[in-house]
Every structure is written in structure tokens, then in C-alpha cells.
TORLUM-469887 format. One line per field, with one value per residue (C-alpha): residue in three letters; residue number from 1; x, y, z; chain. Coordinates in pm, whole numbers, always signed. Example, Ala and Ser with C-alpha at 12.3 -4.5 7.8 and 13.67 -1.06 7.14 Angstrom:
BEGIN
type <- (ala,ser)
seq <- (1,2)
x <- (+1230,+1367)
y <- (-450,-106)
z <- (+780,+714)
mol <- (A,A)
END
This chain:
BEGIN
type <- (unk,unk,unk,unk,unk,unk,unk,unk,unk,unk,unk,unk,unk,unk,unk,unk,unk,unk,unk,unk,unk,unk,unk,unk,unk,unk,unk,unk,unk,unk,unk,unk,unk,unk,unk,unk,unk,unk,unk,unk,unk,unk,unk,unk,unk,unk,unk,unk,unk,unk,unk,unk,unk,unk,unk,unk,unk,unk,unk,unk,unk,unk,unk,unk,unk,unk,unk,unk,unk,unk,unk,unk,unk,unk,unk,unk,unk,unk,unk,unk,unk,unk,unk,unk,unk,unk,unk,unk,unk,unk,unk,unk,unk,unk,unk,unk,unk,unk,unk,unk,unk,unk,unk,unk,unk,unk,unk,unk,unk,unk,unk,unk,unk,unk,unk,unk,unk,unk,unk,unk,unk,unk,unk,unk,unk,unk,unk,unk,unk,unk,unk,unk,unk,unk,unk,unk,unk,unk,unk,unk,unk,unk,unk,unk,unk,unk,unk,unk,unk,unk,unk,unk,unk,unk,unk,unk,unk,unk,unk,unk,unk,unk,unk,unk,unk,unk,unk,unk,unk,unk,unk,unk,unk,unk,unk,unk,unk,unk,unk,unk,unk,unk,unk,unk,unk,unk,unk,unk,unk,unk,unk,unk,unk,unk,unk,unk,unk,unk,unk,unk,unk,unk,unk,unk,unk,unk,unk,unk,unk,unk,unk,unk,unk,unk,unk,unk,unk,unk,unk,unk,unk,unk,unk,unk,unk,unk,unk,unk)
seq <- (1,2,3,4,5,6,7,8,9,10,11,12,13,14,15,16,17,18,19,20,21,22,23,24,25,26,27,28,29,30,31,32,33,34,35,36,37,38,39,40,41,42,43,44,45,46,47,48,49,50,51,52,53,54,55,56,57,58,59,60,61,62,63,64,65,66,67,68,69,70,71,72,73,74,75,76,77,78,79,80,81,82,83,84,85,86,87,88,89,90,91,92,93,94,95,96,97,98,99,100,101,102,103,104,105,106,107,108,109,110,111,112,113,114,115,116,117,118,119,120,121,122,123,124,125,126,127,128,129,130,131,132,133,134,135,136,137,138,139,140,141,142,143,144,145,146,147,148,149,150,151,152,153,154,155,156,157,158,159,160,161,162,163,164,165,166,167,168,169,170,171,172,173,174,175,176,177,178,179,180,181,182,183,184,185,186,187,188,189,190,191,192,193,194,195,196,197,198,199,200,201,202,203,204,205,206,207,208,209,210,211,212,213,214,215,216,217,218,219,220,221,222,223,224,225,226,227,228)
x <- (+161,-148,-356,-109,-179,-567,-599,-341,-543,-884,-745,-598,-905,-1125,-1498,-1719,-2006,-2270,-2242,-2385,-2588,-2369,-2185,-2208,-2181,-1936,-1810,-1777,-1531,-1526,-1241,-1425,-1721,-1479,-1336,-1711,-1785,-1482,-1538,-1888,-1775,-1483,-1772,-1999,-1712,-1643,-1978,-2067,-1682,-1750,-2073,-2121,-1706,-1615,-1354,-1339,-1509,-1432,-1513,-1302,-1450,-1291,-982,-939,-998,-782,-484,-559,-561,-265,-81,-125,-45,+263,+368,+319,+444,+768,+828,+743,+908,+820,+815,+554,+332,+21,+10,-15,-411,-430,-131,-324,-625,-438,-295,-564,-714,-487,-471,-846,-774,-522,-703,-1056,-978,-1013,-1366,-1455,-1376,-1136,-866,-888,-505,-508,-666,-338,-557,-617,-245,-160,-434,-266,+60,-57,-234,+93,+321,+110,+102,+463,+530,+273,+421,+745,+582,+401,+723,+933,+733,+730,+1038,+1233,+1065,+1170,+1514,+1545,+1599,+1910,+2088,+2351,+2460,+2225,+2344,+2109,+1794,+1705,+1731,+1573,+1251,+1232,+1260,+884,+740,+982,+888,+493,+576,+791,+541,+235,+454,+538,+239,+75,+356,+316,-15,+86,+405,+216,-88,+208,+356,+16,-72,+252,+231,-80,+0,+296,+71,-299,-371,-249,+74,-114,-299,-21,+78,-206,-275,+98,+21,-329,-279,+81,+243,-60,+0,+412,+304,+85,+323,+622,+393,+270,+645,+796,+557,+598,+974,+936,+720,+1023,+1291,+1009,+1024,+1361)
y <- (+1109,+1317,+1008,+744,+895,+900,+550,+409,+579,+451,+94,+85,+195,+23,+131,+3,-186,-201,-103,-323,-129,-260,-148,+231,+78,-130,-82,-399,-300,-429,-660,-821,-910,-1025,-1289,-1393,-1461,-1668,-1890,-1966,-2070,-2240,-2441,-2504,-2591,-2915,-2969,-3032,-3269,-3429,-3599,-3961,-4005,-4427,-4652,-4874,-4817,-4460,-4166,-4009,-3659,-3802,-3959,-3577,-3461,-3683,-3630,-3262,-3247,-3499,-3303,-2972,-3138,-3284,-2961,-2797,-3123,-3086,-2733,-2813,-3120,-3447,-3276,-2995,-3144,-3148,-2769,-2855,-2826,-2458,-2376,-2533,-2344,-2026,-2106,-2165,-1847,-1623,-1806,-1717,-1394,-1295,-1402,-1266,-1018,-1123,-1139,-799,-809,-615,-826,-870,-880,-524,-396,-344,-494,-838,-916,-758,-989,-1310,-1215,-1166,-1547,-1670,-1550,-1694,-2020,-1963,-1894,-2155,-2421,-2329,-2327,-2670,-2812,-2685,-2570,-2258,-2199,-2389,-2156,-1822,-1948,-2013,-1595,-1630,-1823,-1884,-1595,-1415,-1081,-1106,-1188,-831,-896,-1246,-1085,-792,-1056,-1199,-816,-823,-1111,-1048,-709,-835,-1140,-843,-570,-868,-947,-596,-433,-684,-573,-247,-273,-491,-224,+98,-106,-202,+162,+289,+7,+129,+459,+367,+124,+157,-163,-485,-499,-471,-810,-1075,-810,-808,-1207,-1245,-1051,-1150,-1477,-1594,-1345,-1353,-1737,-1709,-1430,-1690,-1989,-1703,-1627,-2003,-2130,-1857,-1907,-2308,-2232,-2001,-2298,-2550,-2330,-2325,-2677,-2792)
z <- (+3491,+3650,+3527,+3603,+3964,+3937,+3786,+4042,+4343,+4169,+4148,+4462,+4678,+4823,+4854,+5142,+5012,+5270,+5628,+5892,+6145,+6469,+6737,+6568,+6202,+6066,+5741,+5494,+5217,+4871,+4952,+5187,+4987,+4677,+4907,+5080,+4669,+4665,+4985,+4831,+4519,+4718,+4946,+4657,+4409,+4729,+4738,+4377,+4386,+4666,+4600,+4571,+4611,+4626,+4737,+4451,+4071,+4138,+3824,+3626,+3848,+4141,+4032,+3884,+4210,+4407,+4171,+4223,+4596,+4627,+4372,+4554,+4945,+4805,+4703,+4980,+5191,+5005,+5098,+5485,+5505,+5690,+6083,+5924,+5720,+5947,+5855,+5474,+5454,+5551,+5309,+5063,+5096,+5142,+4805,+4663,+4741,+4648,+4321,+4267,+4409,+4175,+3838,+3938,+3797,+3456,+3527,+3655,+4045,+4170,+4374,+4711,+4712,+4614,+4961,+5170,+5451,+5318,+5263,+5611,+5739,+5560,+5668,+6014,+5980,+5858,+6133,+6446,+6228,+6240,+6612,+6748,+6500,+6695,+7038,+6969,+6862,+7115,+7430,+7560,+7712,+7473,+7208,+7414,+7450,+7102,+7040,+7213,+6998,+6886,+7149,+7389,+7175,+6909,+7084,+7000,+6639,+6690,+6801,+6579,+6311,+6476,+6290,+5985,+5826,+5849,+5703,+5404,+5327,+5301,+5073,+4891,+4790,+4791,+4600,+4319,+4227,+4255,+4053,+3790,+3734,+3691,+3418,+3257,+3241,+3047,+2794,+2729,+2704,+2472,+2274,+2334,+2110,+2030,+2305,+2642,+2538,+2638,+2905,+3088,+3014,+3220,+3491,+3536,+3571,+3531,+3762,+4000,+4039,+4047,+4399,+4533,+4533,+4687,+4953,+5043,+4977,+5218,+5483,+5479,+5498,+5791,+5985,+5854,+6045,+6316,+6403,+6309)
mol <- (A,A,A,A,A,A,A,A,A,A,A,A,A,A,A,A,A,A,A,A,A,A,A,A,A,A,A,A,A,A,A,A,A,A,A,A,A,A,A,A,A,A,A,A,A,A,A,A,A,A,A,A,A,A,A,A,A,A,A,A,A,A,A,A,A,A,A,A,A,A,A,A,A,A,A,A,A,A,A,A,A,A,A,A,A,A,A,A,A,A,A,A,A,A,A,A,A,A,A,A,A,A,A,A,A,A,A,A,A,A,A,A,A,A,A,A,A,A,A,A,A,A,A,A,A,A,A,A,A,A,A,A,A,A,A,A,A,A,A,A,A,A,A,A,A,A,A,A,A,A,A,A,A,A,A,A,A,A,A,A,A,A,A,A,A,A,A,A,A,A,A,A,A,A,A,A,A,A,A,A,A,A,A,A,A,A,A,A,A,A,A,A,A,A,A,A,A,A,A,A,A,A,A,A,A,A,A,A,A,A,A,A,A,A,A,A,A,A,A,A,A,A,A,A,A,A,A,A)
END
């Protein structure tokens, strides 16, 4: 259990990389570089897909891409429904990340999703999308009123709720790499070899995909309530 402990400490931290030599030093954690590698291979990923793209006599690259970006809005699109679908793009994207950010992994980088502060930072992202979607839909006042209902009573609750849900949508997230990497360690303690293989391939990549559509899918459900 003493190295349970260690290794769950170890996997959990997160060192800081470089320090930039500003306003008294500020400290850029692993994390944060993990996710800069990601948003350049993100940018030149669109650049490289992008090029040359037609209206008519189009490549097989493009029709690819266009059944993979279609595919992906109308999921999202689906989950918003037809009064929220303008926020689609960024729900993509968000996906999208934390879809990378979850299998990266496999290749040696250590999630970003496992620094407590990136979740709390998506969570945070999520919940003024949430709120503003409400205030654009609504107005202002119609937006504060809203907390009253259906009875005055429960505005309390009704604006308590504004903290809950960013709180629940970041342990989510964060508590599913954690969960996932305590049960990875006793399999391997219980079998070493062989049994952690399709183990680790679930919660790698299956599980870390299954975490990324819950957090997209509650947050578009959130901005549905928003606007309805």
C-alpha cells in the first residue's frame, strides 16, 4: 500500500517545466506544456487537411474530413438541440481535446487531465458558457429571475447550483484518472504480466474517450436547460 501511495502521489503531480522570468517568475507546469503540444499538433493537423479543399471534384482527404467534422457537430448538435447549436464548435473542440488528452498517454506524456487544475479550468470554461448561453437567451433580468422559480424559496439552492455543477463536471473528470490508475496498480500487483495489457488498453483509451463524451454531453445539456 506504501507504494500504491508513492506511485499515486508520483502520477498525480505535476512538475513545473520552465519558469518564465515575469512578474517575480511564473511557473509553467507540465500540464501546461502537454496541452501547448496538443494545440500544435491540433493547428498543424488543420493545416495539413485543409489545404487545397474544393467545391466540386473534391478528394477522398476531404470528403474524410467533411464526414468527420459533420459527424462530430451532429453529435454534439443532437445533444444541444436546435435553439443551442451555435455553441456546437467549441464543444467540439473541447471534445476533441480531451480525447487526445486522455490517450496521450499511450505515448509517454503524462495527461493533462490528471493536473486537478486543467479540469477545474474546463469546468470553469463550461459553466460561464453555461450562464452567458442563459443570459444571451434570456436577458439579464429574465436570467436572474429564472432562480426563483418555480417558487422564490429555492433561489438559494438555484444559485448554489451555479458552483455545484462546475465542481461535479471537474471531480468527474479528475477522479476518473485517479480511480483508473489505483485499479491499474493492484492488477499489477496481483498479476505483473499478461492481465494489465487489455486493462490498461481500456482505460487508456476506451474509458478516457467514454469521460470525454460525459463531460462534453453534460455540459451541452446544462446550456440546453440554459436556453429552453
Amino acid at each position: 500500500m506504501e507504494n500504491l501511495a508513492e506511485g499515486l502521489m508520483e502520477e498525480l503531480s505535476c512538475e513545473t517545466v520552465f519558469t518564465i522570468p515575469v512578474f517575480g517568475g511564473i511557473e509553467v507546469a507540465e500540464s501546461v506544456v502537454v496541452t501547448w503540444i496538443i494545440m500544435a499538433f491540433l493547428v498543424l493537423l488543420s493545416l495539413i487537411l485543409t489545404r487545397n479543399l474544393k467545391v466540386h471534384g473534391i478528394s477522398k482527404r476531404q470528403a474524410a474530413l467533411e464526414y468527420c467534422v459533420t459527424w462530430l457537430n451532429n453529435l454534439v448538435e443532437g445533444m444541444l438541440g436546435e435553439e443551442a447549436k451555435q455553441y456546437a464548435p467549441y464543444l467540439v473542440t473541447v471534445l476533441i481535446y480531451l480525447g487526445i488528452s486522455d490517450v496521450i498517454g499511450l505515448i509517454g506524456f503524462k495527461p493533462p487531465t490528471k493536473d486537478l487544475n486543467t479540469t477545474a479550468a474546463l469546468a470553469l470554461m463550461s459553466i460561464i458558457l453555461i450562464e452567458m448561453a442563459g443570459i444571451r437567451k434570456k436577458g439579464v433580468k429574465k436570467w436572474a429571475k429564472s432562480f426563483a422559480q418555480p417558487v422564490a424559496i429555492i433561489a438559494p439552492i438555484n444559485v448554489l447550483e451555479i458552483f455545484i455543477r462546475p465542481l461535479s463536471l471537474c471531480m468527474r473528470l479528475f477522479g476518473n484518472v485517479l480511480g483508473a490508475f489505483v485499479i491499474m496498480e493492484l492488477i499489477k500487483q496481483i498479476l505483473p504480466v499478461g492481465l494489465p495489457l487489455p486493462f490498461s488498453f481500456y482505460f487508456d483509451i476506451f474509458d478516457g474517450l467514454i469521460q470525454a463524451y460525459v463531460f462534453v454531453f453534460l455540459t451541452s445539456l446544462f446550456v440546453k436547460e440554459a436556453v429552453e
